[in-house]
N, C-alpha and C positions, 0 to 999 in steps of 0.2 A: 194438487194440480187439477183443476176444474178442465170439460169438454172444448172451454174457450180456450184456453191454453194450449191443449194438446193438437187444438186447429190450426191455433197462431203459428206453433213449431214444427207441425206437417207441411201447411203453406210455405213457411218460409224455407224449410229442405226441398221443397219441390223446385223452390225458382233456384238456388244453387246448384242443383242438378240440373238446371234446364243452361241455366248460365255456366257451368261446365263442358256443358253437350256441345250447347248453341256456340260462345266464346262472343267477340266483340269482329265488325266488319274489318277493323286495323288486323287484326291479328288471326286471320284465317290459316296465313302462310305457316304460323308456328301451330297453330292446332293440330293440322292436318300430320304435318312433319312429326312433333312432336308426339301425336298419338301411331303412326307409325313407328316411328323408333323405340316406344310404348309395349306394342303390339309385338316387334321383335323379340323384344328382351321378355317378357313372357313366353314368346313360344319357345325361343331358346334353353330357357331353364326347367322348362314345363316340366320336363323328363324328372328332375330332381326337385319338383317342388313336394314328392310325395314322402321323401327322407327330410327333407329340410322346410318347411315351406316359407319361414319367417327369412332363410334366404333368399326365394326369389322376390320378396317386398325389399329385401338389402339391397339385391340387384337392380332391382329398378330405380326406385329412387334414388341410391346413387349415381346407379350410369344415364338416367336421367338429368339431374343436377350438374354432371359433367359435361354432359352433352350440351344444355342450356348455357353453362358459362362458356362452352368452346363455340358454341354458334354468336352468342352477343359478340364475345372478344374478336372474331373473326371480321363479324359487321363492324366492329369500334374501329378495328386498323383499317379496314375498306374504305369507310368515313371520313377517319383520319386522313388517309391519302387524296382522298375524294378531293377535301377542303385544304390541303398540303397546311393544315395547322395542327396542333396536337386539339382533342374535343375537348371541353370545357365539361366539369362533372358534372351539371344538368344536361349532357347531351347522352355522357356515356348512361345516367340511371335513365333518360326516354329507352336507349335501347334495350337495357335489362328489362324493362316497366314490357316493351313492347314484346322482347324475346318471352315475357313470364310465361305466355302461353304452350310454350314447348312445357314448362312445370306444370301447367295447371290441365294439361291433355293428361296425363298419370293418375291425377288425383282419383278418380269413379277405378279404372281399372286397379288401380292399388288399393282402395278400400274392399275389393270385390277379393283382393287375394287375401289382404288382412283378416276379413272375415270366415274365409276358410282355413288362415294357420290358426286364427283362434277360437276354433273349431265350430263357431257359429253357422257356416257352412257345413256342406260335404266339398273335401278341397277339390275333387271333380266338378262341383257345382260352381265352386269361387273361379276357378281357373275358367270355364267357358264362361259365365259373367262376364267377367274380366275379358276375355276377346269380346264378347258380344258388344257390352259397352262401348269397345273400340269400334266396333263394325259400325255404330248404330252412330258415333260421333263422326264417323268420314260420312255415311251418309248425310248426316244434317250438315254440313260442312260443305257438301255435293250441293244440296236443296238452296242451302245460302248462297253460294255461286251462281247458280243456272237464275235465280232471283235478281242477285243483285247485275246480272247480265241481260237481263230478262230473255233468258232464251224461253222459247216454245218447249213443245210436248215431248218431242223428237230432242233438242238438244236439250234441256232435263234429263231425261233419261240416259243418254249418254253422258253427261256429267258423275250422275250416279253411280252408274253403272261402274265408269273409269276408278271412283273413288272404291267403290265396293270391291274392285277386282283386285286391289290392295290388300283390301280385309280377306276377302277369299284366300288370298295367298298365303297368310298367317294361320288361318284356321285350318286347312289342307297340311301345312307344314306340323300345326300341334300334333293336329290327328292320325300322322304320321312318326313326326317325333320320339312323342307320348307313351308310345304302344308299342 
């Protein structure tokens, strides 16, 4: 593997990280939600990720996955009722397609905890990663918002701020939890 190569597959990890962070304007509402729910379920198990740690990647993922089918199924009967017809199955995959985003908010923070049960980290390093990521994804999720409203200086910053004070609360709670 030549210098061009190693460029091509750095570039291309950086836009899927950017494109995990960033997510699509459709799908803000599951970003934010889903990387809080995220952020939860890491703080929650923080305590036991140091006996276990490949469980709190079990936990996540799965209570994430769960929570994703329970949020789509939720919208499909809402829908459902909405149009008083049962949906048609290109209507029910638009909403799984759209809900993905609650899955795709886990992915950076689950690789940050992967990397620390597989000991590629220090699992204190994986595990704040892992909130940081989350922090740093309500933030841009904040930035997208106050954008795509084009608020000013003053409402920017209180967009952020609201989203931040989210992440604040997860990190306050590890660092409590944790210890």
């Amino acid at each position: 593997m030549g210098p061009t190569d190693r460029a091509r597959i750095i570039a291309a990890m950086k836009l899927q990280v950017r494109r995990l962070l960033h997510g699509h304007t459709e799908t803000i509402a599951g970003t934010v939600y889903g990387t809080i729910v995220v952020l939860s379920m890491i703080t929650a198990g923080a305590a036991s990720y140091e006996d276990d740690p490949w469980r709190l990647v079990a936990i996540v993922v799965s209570g994430t996955v769960v929570l994703w089918a329970a949020h789509g199924y939720s919208h499909g009967l809402g829908e459902s009722v909405r149009v008083r017809r049962r949906l048609a199955s290109h209507e029910i995959m638009a909403i799984a397609g759209r809900e993905s985003s609650i899955l795709l908010a886990a992915v950076l923070p689950v690789a940050a905890i992967a990397l620390g049960a597989a000991g590629l980290l220090s699992e204190r390093l994986a595990l704040w990663l892992a909130i940081g990521v989350g922090v740093a994804a309500l933030a841009v999720q904040a930035l997208r918002y106050a954008r795509l409203e084009r608020l000013g200086s003053i409402g920017t910053a209180v967009a952020i701020a609201a989203n931040l004070g989210f992440g604040v609360v997860f990190v306050v709670l590890k660092a409590f939890l944790a210890h």
